[in-house]
TORVEX-523187 format. One line per 10 residues: number of its first residue (from 1); for each residue y negated, x, z of C-alpha. Coordinates in pm, 1 decimal, m for minus. Example, Ala and Ser with C-alpha at 12.3 -4.5 7.8 and 13.67 -1.06 7.14 Angstrom:
TORVEX-523187
1) 450.0/1230.0/780.0 ~ 106.0/1367.0/714.0
//
This chain:
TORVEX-523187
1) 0.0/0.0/0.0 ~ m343.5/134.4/m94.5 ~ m591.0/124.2/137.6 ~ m978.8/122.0/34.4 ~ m1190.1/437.4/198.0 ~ m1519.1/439.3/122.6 ~ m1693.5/663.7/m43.7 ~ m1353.6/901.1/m72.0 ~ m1209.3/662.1/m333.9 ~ m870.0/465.1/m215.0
11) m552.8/586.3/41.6 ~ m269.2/655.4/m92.6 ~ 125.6/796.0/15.0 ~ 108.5/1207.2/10.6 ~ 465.5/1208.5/m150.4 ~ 312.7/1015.4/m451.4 ~ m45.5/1220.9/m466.5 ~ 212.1/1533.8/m447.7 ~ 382.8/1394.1/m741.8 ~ 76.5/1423.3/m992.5
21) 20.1/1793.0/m850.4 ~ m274.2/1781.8/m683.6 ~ m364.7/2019.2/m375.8 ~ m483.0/1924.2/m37.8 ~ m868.3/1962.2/55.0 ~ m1072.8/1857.8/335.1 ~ m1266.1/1539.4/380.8 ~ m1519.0/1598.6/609.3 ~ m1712.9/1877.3/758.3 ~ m1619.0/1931.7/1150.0
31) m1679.2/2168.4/1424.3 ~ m1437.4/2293.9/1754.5 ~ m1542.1/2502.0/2018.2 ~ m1377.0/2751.7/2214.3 ~ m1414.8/2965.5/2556.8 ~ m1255.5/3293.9/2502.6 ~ m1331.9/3553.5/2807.4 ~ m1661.2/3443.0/2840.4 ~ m1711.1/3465.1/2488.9 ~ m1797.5/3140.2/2259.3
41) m1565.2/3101.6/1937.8 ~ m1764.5/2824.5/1695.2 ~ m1562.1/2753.8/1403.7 ~ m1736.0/2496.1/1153.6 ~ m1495.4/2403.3/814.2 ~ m1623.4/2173.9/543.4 ~ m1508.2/2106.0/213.5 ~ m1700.7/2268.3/m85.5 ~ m1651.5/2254.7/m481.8 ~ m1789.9/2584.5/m640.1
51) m1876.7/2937.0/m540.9 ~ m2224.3/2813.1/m484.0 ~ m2159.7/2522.7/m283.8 ~ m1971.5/2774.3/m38.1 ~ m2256.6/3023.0/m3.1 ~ m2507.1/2719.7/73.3 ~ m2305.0/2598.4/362.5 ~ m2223.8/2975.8/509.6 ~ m2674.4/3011.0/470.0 ~ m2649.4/2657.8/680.6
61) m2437.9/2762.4/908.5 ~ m2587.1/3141.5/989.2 ~ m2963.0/2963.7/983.3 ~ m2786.2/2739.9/1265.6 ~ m2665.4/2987.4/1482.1 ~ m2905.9/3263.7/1392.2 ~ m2900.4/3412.8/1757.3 ~ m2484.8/3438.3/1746.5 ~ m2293.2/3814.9/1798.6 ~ m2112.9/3680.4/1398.3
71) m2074.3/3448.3/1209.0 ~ m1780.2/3513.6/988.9 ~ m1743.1/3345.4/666.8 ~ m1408.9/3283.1/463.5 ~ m1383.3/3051.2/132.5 ~ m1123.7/2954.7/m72.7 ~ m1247.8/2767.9/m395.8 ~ m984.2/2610.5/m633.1 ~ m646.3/2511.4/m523.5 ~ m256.9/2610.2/m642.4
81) m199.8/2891.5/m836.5 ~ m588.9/2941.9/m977.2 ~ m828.6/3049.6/m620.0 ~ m1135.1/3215.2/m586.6 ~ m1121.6/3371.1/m177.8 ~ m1395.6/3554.0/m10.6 ~ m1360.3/3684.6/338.5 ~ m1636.4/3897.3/608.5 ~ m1584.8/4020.1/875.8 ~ m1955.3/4045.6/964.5
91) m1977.6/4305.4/1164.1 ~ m1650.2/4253.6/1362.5 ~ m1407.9/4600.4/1371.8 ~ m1222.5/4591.5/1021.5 ~ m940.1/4331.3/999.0 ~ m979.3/4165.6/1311.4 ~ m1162.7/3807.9/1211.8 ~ m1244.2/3765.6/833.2 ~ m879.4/3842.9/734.4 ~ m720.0/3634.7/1015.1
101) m935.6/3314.1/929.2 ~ m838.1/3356.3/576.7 ~ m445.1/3367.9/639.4 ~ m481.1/3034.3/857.7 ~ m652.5/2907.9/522.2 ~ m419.0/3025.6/320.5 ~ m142.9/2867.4/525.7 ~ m255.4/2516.3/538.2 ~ m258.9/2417.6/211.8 ~ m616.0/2395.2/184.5
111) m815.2/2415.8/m132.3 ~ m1234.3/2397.8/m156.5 ~ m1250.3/2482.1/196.6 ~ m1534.4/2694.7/383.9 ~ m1478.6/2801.6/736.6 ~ m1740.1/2991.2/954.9 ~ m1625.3/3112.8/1271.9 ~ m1934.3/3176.5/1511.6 ~ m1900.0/3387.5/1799.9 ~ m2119.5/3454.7/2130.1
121) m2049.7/3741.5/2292.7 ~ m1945.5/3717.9/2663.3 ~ m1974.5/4069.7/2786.9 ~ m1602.5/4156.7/2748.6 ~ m1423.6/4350.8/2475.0 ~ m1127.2/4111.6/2367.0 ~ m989.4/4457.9/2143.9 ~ m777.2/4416.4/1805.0 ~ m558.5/4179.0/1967.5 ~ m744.2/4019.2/2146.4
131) m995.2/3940.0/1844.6 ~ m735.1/3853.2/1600.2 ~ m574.8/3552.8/1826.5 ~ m921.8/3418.0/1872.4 ~ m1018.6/3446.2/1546.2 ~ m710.4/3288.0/1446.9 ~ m701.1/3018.8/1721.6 ~ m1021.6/2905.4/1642.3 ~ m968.4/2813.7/1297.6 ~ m608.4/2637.0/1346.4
141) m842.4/2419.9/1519.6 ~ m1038.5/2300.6/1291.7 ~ m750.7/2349.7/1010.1 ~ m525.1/2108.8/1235.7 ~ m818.9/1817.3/1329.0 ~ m979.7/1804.1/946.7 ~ m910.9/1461.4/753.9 ~ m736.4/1550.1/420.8 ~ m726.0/1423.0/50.5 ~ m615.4/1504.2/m303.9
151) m843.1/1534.1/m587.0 ~ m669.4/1396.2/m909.9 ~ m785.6/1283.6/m1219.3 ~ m874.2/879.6/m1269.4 ~ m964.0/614.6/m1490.6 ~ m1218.9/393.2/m1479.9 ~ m1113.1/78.3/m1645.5 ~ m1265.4/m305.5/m1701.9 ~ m1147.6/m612.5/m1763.6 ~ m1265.8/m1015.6/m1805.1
161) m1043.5/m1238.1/m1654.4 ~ m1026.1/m1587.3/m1572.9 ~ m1109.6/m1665.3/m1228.8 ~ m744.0/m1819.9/m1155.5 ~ m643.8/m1482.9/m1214.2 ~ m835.1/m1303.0/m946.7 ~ m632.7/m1293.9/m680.4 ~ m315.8/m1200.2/m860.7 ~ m511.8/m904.8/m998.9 ~ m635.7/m784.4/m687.0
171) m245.0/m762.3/m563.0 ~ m192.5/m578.2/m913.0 ~ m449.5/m308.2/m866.9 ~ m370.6/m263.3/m515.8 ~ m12.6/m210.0/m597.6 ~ m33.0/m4.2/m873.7 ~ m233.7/245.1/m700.2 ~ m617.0/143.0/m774.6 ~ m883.3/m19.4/m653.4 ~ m1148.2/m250.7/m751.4
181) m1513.1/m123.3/m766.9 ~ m1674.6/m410.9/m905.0 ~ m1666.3/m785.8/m989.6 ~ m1950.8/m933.2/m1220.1 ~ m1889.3/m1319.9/m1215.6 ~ m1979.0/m1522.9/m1487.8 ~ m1795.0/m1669.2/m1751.2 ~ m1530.7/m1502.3/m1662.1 ~ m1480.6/m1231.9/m1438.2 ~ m1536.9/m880.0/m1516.2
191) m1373.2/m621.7/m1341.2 ~ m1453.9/m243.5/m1274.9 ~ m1176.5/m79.9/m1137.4 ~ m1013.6/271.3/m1068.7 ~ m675.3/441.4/m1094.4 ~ m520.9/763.0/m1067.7 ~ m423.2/876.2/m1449.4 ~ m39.5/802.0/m1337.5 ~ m74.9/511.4/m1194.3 ~ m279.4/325.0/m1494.5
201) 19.3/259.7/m1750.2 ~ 218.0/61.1/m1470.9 ~ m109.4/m184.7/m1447.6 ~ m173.2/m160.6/m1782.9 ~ 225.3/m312.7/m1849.5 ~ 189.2/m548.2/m1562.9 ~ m136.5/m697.1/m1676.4 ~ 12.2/m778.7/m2031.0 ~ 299.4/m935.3/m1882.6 ~ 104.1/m1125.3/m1668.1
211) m118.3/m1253.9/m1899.5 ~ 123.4/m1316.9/m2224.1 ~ m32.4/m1018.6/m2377.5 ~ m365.4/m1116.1/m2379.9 ~ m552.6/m892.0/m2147.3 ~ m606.0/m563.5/m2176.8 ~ m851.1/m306.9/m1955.6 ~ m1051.4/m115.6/m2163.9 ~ m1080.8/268.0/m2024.3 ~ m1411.6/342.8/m2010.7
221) m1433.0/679.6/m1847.8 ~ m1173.5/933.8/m1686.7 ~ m1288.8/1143.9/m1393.7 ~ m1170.8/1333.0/m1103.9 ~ m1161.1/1116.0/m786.2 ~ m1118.3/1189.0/m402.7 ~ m788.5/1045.7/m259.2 ~ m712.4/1016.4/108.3 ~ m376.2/1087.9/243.0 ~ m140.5/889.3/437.1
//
């Protein structure tokens, strides 16, 4: 059952978003906090789309805490086999936070995904260790909390229907993966409405043999769309 989200497109099952290929990214832009030995551990992730987008959130996030020991930024744009990764330690001994962030990244599936790890220093010395299980730590916790989606290609599709065929057509789209954007009532009633590329075939079939064969939704632009997870 499809689910409507706003603003992130419709829900839909993981197995079937896994189907059509598509890798994980994050929905939302949070922020965990940590206390480690008197020192503060601030790890902020957010999703972001291009190399640009990435560099305008790290600015954000260094403006922000412009008083902090680091801020250590780590990006992974793309998703799958084709990434683009960036990693600093910012001033942290070599190896100890950029790289660490970076492998949680890399281990959760994540594509388009920014992290910045802040960090207040407390006084102590946490050493290699020390600085690599904080590091680490504090982005598993954003990693683990974030709200995840797919992004897979759609259509965008309309049709003009009778009006004693609305409800039945709102069962359709919802079962068939979509979800209705728009309904202009007049004469008849025409509907916008969106489906994953996959997905659109099986309405398409169930619409004609609904209808006798005489309606038919009209494709009117293909896109990439935001799908939540469930």
């Amino acid at each position: 059952m499809v689910e409507s989200y706003p603003g992130r497109g419709t829900r839909i099952s993981l197995d079937k978003i896994k189907a059509m290929g598509a890798y994980a990214i994050p929905l939302n832009e949070i922020r965990r906090e940590q206390v480690v030995v008197n020192s503060r551990f601030i790890a902020t992730l957010a999703p972001v789309f291009s190399i640009e987008e990435a560099r305008v959130f790290i600015a954000r996030i260094r403006k922000e805490f412009a008083d902090a020991s680091h801020n250590v930024p780590v990006y992974i744009i793309g998703g799958g086999n084709t990434v683009t990764e960036y990693f600093s330690d910012d001033g942290e001994p070599s190896g100890t936070a950029g790289k660490p962030v970076l492998a949680v990244l890399r281990g959760s599936g994540l594509g388009d995904v920014a992290v910045v790890v802040t960090r207040y220093f407390g006084g102590t010395l946490l050493g290699t260790g020390g600085l690599v299980k904080a590091y680490t730590e504090s982005t598993q916790g954003v990693v683990n909390a974030v709200e995840r989606g797919r992004r897979i290609r759609a259509h965008v599709a309309l049709v003009a229907i009778p009006y004693n065929f609305l409800e039945r057509i709102r069962l359709m789209v919802s079962r068939q993966n979509g979800e209705v954007l728009e309904e202009d009532f007049a004469g008849d009633i025409t509907l916008t409405m969106q489906f994953p590329v996959d997905s659109f075939d099986a309405f398409q079939a169930e619409l004609r043999e609904m209808s006798a064969g005489k309606l038919k939704a009209e494709v009117v632009e293909s896109k990439e769309a935001i799908y939540k997870t469930v």
